[in-house]
C-alpha positions as a Markdown table, in Angstrom:
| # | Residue | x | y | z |
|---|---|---|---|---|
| 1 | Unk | 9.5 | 19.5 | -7.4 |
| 2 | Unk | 7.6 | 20.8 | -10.7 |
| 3 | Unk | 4.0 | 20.7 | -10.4 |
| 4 | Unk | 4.0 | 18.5 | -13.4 |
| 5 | Unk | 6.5 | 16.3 | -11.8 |
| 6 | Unk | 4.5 | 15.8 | -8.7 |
| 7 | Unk | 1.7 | 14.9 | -10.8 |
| 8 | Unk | 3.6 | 12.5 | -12.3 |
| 9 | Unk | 4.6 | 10.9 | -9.5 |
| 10 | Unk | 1.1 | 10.6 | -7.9 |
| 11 | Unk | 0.0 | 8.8 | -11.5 |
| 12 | Unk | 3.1 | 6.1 | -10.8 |
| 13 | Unk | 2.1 | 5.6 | -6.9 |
| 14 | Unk | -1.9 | 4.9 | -7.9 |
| 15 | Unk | -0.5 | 2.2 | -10.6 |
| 16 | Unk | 2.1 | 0.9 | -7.8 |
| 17 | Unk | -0.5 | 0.8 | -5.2 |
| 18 | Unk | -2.7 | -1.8 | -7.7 |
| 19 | Unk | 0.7 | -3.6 | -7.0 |
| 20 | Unk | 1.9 | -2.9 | -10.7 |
| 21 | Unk | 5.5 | -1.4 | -12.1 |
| 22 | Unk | 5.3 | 1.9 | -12.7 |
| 23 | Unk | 8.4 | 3.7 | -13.8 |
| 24 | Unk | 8.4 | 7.6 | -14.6 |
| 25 | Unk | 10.3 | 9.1 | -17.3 |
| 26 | Unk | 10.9 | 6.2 | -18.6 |
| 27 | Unk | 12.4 | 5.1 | -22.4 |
| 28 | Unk | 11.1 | 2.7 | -24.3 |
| 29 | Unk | 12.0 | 1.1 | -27.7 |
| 30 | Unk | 9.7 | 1.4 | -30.7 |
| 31 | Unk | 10.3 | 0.0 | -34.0 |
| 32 | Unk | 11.3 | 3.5 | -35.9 |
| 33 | Unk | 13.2 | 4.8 | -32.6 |
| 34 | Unk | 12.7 | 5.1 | -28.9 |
| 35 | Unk | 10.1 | 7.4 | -26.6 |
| 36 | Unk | 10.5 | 8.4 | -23.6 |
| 37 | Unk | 7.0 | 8.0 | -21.5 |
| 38 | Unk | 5.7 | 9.8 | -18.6 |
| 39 | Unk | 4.9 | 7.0 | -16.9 |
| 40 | Unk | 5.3 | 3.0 | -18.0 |
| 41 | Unk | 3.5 | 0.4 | -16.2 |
| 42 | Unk | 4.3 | -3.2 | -16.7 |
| 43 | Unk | 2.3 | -6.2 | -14.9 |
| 44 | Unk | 1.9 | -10.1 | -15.7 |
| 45 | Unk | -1.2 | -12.2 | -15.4 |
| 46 | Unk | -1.7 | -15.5 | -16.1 |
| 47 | Unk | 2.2 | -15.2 | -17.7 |
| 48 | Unk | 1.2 | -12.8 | -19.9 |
| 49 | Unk | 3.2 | -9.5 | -19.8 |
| 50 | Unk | 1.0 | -6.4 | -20.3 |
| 51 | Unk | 2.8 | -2.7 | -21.1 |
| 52 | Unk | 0.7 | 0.4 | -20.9 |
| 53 | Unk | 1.9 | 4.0 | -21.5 |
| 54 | Unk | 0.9 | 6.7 | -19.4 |
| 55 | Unk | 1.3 | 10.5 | -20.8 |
| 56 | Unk | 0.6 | 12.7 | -17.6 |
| 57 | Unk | -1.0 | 16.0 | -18.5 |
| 58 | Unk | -1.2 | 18.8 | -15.6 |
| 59 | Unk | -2.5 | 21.3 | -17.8 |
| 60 | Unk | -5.0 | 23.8 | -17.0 |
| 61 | Unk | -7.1 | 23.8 | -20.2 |
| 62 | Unk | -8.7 | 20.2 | -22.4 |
| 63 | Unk | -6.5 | 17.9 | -24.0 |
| 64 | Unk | -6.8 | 18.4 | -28.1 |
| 65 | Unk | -6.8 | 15.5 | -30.1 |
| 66 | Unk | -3.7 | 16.1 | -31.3 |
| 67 | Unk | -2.1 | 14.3 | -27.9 |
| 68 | Unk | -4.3 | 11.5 | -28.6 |
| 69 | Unk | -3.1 | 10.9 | -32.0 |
| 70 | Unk | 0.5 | 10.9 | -30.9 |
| 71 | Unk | 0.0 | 8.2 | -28.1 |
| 72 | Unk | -1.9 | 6.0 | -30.6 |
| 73 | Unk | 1.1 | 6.1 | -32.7 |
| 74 | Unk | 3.7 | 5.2 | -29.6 |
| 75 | Unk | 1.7 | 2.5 | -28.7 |
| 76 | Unk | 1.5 | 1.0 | -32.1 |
| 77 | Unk | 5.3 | 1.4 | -32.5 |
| 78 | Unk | 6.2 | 0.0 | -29.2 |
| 79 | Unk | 3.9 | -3.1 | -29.5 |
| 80 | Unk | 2.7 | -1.6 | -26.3 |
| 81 | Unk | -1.3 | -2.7 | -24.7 |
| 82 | Unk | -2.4 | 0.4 | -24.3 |
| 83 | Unk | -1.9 | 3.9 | -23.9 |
| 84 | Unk | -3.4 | 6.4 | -21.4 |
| 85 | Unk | -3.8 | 9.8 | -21.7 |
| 86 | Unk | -4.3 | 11.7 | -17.5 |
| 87 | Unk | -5.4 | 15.0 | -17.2 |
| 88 | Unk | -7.6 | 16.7 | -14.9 |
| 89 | Unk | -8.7 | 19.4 | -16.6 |
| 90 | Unk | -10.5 | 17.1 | -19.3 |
| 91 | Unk | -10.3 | 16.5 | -23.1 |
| 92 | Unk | -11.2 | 18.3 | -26.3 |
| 93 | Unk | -14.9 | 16.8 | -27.9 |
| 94 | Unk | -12.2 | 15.8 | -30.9 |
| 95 | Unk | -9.7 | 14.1 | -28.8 |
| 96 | Unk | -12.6 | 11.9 | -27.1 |
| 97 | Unk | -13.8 | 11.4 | -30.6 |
| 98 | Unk | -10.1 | 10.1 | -31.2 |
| 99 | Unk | -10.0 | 8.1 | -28.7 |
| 100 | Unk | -13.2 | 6.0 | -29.7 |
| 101 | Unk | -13.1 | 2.6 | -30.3 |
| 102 | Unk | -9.2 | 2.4 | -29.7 |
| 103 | Unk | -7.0 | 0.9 | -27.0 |
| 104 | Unk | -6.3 | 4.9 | -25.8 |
| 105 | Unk | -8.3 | 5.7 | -22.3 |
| 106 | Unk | -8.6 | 8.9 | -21.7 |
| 107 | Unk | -9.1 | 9.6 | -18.1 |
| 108 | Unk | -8.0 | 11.1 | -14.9 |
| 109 | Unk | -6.7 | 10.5 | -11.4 |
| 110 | Unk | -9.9 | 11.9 | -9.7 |
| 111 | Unk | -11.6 | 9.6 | -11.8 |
| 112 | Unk | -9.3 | 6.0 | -11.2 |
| 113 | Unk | -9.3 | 7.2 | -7.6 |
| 114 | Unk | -13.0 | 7.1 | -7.5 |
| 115 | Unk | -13.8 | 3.9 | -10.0 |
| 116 | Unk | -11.1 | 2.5 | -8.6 |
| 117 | Unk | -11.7 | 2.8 | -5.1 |
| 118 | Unk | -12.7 | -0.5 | -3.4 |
| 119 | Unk | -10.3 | -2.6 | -5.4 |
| 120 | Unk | -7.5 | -0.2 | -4.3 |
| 121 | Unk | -8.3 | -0.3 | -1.2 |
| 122 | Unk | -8.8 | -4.0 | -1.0 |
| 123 | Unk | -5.3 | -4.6 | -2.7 |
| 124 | Unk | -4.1 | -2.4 | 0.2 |
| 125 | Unk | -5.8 | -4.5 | 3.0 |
| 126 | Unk | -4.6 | -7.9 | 1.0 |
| 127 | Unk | -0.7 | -5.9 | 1.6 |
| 128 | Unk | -1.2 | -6.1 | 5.4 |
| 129 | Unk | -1.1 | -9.9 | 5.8 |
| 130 | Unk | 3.0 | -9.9 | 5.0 |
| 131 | Unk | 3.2 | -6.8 | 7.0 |
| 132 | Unk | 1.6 | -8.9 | 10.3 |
| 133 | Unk | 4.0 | -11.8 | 9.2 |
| 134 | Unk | 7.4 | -9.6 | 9.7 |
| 135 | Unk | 6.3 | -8.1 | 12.7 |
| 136 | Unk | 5.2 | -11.8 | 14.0 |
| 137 | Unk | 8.9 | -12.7 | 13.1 |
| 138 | Unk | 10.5 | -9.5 | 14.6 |
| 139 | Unk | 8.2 | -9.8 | 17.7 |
| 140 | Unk | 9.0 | -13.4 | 18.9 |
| 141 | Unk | 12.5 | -12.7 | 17.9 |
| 142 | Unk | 12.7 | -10.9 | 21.4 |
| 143 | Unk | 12.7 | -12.3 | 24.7 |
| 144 | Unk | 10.2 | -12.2 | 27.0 |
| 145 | Unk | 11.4 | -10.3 | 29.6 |
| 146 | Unk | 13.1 | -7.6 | 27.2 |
| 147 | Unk | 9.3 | -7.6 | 25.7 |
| 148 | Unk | 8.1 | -7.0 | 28.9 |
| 149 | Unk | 10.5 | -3.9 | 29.5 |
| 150 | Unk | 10.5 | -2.7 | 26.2 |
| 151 | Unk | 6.6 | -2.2 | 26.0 |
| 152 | Unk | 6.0 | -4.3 | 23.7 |
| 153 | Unk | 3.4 | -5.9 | 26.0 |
| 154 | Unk | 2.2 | -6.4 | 29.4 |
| 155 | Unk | 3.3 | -8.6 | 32.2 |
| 156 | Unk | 1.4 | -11.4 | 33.5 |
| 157 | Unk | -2.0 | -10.2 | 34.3 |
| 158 | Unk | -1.1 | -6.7 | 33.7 |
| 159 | Unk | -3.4 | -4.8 | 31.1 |
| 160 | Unk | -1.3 | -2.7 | 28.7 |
| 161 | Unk | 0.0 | -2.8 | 25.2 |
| 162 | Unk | 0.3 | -6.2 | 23.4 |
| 163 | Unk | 2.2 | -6.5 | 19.9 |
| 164 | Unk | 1.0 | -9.9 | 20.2 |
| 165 | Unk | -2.3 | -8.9 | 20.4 |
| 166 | Unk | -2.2 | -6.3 | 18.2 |
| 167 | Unk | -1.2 | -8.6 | 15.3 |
| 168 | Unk | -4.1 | -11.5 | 16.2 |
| 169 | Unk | -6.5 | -8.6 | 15.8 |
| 170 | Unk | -5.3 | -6.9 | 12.6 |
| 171 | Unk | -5.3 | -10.8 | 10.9 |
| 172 | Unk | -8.5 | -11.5 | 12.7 |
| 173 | Unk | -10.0 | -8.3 | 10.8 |
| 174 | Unk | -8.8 | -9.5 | 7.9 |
| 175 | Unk | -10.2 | -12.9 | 7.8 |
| 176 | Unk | -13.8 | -11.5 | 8.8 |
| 177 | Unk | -13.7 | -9.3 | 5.8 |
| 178 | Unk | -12.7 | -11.9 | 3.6 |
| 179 | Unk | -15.3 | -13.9 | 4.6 |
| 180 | Unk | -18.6 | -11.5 | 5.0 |
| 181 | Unk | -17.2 | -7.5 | 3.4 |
| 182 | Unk | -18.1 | -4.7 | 4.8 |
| 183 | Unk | -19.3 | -2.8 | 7.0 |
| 184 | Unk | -16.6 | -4.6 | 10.0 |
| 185 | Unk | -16.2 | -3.0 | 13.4 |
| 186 | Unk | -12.7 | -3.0 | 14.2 |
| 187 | Unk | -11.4 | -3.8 | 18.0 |
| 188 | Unk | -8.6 | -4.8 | 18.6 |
| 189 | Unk | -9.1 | -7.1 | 21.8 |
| 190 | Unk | -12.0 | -8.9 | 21.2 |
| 191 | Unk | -10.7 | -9.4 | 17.5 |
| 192 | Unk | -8.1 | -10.8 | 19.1 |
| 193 | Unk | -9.8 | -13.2 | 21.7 |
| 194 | Unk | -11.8 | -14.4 | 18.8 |
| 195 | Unk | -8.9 | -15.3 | 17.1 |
| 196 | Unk | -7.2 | -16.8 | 19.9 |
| 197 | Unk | -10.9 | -18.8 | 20.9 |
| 198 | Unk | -10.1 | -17.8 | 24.1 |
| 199 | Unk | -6.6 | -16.1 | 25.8 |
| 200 | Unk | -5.3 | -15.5 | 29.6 |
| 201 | Unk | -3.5 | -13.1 | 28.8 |
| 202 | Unk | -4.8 | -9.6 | 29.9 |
| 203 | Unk | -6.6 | -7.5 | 27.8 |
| 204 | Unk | -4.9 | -4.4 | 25.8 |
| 205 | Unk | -5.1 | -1.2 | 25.7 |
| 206 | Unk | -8.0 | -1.3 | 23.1 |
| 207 | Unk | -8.8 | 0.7 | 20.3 |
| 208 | Unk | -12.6 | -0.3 | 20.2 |
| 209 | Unk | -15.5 | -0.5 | 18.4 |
| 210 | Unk | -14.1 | 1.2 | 15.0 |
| 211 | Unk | -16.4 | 1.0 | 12.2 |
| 212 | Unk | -15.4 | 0.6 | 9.1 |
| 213 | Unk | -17.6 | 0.8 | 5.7 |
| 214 | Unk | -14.9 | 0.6 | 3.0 |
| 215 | Unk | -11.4 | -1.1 | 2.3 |
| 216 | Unk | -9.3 | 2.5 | 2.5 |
| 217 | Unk | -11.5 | 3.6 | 5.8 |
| 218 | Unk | -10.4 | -0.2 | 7.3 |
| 219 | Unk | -6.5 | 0.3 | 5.7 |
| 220 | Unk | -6.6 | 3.5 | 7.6 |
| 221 | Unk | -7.4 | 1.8 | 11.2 |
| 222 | Unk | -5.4 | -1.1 | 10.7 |
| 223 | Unk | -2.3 | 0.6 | 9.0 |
| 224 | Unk | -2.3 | 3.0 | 11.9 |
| 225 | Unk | -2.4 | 0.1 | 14.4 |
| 226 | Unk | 1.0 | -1.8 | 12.4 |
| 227 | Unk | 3.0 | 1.3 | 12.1 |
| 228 | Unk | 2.7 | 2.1 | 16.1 |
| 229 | Unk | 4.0 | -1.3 | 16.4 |
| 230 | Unk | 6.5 | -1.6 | 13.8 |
| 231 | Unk | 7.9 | 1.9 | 15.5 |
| 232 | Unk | 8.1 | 0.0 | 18.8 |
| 233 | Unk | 9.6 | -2.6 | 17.0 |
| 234 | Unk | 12.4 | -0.6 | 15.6 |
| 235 | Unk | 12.8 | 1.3 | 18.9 |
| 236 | Unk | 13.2 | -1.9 | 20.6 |
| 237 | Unk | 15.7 | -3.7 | 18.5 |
| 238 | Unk | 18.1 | -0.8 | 18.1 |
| 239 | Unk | 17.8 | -0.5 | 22.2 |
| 240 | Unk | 18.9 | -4.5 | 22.6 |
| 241 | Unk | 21.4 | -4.4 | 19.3 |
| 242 | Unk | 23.0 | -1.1 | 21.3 |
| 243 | Unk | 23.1 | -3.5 | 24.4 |
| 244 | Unk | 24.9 | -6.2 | 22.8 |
| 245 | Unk | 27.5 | -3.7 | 21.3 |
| 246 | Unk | 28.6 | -2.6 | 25.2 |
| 247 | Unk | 31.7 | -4.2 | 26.4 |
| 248 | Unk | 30.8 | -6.7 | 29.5 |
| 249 | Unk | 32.9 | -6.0 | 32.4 |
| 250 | Unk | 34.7 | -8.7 | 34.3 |
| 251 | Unk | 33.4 | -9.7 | 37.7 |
| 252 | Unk | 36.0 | -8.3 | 40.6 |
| 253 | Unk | 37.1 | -11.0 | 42.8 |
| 254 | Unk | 35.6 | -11.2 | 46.1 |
């Protein structure tokens, strides 16, 4: 992939990761004739549809006004909300100029990424509470015993790995950030036995005593602890769906 391209695509995840549309190379209709956009992001608040148009510049020397001028005149054809202008290397003092006052933002991804930050990362956190529903579902789905033998936690008594516990912990997290921020110290049993107000079940294998100052440093620790079990999950349920596809044999007469 073009180093352009790539750019492009790492301008569409950052809008996708705020939870907005973001579709590269995209075509849109204008009232004298259709442009095709780097990158088009589309949301809706309050019922409200928003459009903005992102023109993705790798270059290696300033933006001219020039560009500017030519996205102010695709937004205003295309009825569009505003336009934005990404480059890394920076912008011209005229095309800064042109950009005053207007609904053009001229900016780049180091820049989002860093103003950006904590409400990115927060969105990414908020993203975790359907993840620890499915693997609720998918966990619960399988029996006991085939839990049991599958790793997906412990016997009675028995310390070891706990899906179970594992989710309780991540949505106990959660909750506690909701309600007091940052900094949280992440662990995943006693998160869990404070969720639970109390549990007989053994402890886990614990990843304790994580710290965590900001939303992406907690979205690190917490999507680490979902994808191990979501990969136990999948392990699991292709292990008991390759089960169920094996002939049974009839019992010989004694």
């Amino acid at each position: 992939m073009a180093e352009w391209s790539e750019y492009q695509e790492e301008v569409a995840q950052f809008f996708r990761d705020l939870r907005l549309t973001a579709e590269t190379n995209a075509e849109i209709a204008g009232v004298r004739t259709t442009h095709k956009i780097d990158v088009v992001v589309r949301s809706k608040h309050a019922g409200i549809a928003l459009t903005w148009l992102v023109e993705c510049k790798q270059w290696k020397s300033p933006v001219p006004k020039e560009k500017v001028f030519t996205l102010r005149s695709i937004v205003e054809d295309t009825g569009s909300d505003r336009g934005f202008i990404m480059a890394e290397s920076g912008y011209q003092s005229g095309a800064l100029e042109a950009a005053k006052l207007t609904n053009t933002s001229l900016t780049s991804l180091r820049d989002l990424r860093e103003t950006l930050a904590y409400e990115l990362g927060t969105t990414k956190l908020e993203s975790l509470w359907f993840r620890c529903d499915s693997c609720r579902t998918r966990y619960w789905a399988i029996d006991k015993q085939d839990r049991i033998d599958l790793g997906l936690r412990p016997d009675v008594g028995v310390a070891g790995y706990s899906g179970k516990i594992v989710i309780e912990a991540v949505e106990a997290t959660l909750q506690l950030v909701r309600l007091r921020g940052f900094p949280v110290t992440y662990d995943r049993t006693w998160m869990a036995l404070i969720s639970l107000a109390g549990s007989r079940e053994a402890p886990s294998q614990a990843l304790e005593g994580v710290v965590c100052k900001t939303p992406a440093a907690l979205f690190d620790v917490l999507d680490t602890e979902l994808r191990e079990l979501e990969q136990l999950l999948d392990v699991s349920e292709a292990a008991l769906e390759k089960r169920a596809d094996q002939p049974t044999l009839p019992e010989l007469p004694s």
